[in-house]
C-alpha positions in Angstrom: -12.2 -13.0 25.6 -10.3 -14.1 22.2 -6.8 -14.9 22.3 -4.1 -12.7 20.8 -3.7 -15.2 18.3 -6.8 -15.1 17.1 -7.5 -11.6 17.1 -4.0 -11.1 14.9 -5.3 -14.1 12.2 -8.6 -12.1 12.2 -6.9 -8.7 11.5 -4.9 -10.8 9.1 -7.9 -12.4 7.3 -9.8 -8.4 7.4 -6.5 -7.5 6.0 -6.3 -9.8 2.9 -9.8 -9.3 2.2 -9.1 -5.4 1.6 -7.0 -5.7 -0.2 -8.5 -8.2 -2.5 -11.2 -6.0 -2.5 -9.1 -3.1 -3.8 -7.3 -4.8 -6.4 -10.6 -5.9 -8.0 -12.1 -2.0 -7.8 -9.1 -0.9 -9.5 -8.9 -4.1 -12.5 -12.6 -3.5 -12.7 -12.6 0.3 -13.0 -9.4 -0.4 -15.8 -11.8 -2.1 -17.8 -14.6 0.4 -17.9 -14.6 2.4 -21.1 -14.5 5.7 -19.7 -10.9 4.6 -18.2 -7.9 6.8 -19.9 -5.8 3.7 -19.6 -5.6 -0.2 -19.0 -3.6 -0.4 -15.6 -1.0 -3.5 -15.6 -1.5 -6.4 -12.7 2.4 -6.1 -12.0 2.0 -2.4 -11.4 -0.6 -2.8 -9.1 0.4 -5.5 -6.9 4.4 -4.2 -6.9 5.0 -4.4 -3.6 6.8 -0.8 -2.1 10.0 -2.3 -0.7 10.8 -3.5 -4.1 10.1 -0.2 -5.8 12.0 1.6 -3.2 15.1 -0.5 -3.8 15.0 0.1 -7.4 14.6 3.6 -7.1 17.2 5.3 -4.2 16.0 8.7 -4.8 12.5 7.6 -3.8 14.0 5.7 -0.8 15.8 9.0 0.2 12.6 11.3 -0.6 10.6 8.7 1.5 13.1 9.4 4.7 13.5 12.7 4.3 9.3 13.2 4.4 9.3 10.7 7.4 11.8 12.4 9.5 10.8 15.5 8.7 7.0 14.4 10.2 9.0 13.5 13.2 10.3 16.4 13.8 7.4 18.3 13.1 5.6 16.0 15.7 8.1 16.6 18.7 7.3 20.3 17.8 11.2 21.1 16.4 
């Protein structure tokens, strides 16, 4: 049996590697000439807490959605 450790570095490791993955689908699909439009390496690697506290309405649209999900889950 593996250790919790372990199993988190693995999910880490799995994690990484998807998203590695992703990033170089979308820089290689930006090159292709059939692509409307180059897509920026900041843009794509912006992390969402950032953009969230740059933009409040999008922090206070993001809530709203969530809580309203929760409610809808409770059955309200």
């Amino acid at each position: 049996m593996m250790m919790q450790g372990s199993l988190s570095d693995a999910a880490q490791d799995a994690h990484a590697r998807a998203i590695g993955t992703r990033h170089a689908e979308i820089l290689r699909a930006a090159r292709l000439p059939h692509a409307p439009l180059a897509m920026p390496r900041q843009v794509i690697e912006r992390p969402l807490a950032e953009a969230v506290a740059q933009t409040p309405f999008l922090s206070r649209l993001i809530g709203v959605f969530a809580s309203g999900i929760g409610r809808t889950a409770r059955g309200r």
